[in-house]
C-alpha angles and dihedrals in degrees: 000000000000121000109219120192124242114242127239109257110266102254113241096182148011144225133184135220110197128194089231090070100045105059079043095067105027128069124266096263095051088063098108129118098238099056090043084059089046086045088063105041074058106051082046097067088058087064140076115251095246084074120090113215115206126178122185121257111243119198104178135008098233098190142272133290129178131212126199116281089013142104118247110283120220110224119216140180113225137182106205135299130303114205095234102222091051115025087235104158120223126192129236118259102019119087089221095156097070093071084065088061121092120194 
C-alpha cells in the first residue's frame, strides 16, 4: 500500500502583511524580525487556505523616522516577499506570485 501526500490548496487569492503595517499597529519592543515573522504565522491561521498569506522579507531593521501626526515608523530593508505557510521566496519587482494563484 502506497502513502500519497496530500497537496497544498491551489491559492485563489493573496494578502499581504507588510512590515509597514506591522510596526504601524504593535508596540516598539515588539519591532524584531522574529516576532514580525511570528506576527505573521499567526495572522495566517485566521485565514482560508485559498489565501495566500505573504509577508515581506525583512532583512534589517534600518531605524526609526517620524513624520508629523504620526507615530514613529520603523524603517526595514527587505528582499521580496515569503509566502508564509510555505517559505516559498518571491523577488522584488516581479509579481512572480501570481503565477501560484489559480482563479
Amino acid at each position: 500500500m502506497s502513502t500519497t501526500s496530500v497537496p497544498h490548496t491551489k491559492y485563489t487569492t493573496y494578502l499581504i502583511e507588510s512590515w509597514h503595517s506591522y510596526q504601524s499597529s504593535v508596540p516598539s519592543h515588539l519591532h524584531s524580525i522574529p516576532h514580525y515573522n511570528a506576527y505573521c504565522e499567526g495572522r495566517a491561521k485566521l485565514y482560508g487556505e485559498h489565501i495566500m498569506v505573504l509577508r515581506d522579507e525583512v532583512t534589517k531593521i534600518a531605524g526609526y523616522y517620524w513624520c508629523t501626526g504620526w507615530s514613529p515608523q520603523n524603517c526595514a530593508d527587505t528582499d521580496g516577499y515569503v509566502d508564509v505557510r510555505t517559505g516559498k521566496k518571491y523577488p522584488h519587482g516581479k509579481q512572480s506570485f501570481f503565477d501560484d494563484i489559480k482563479y
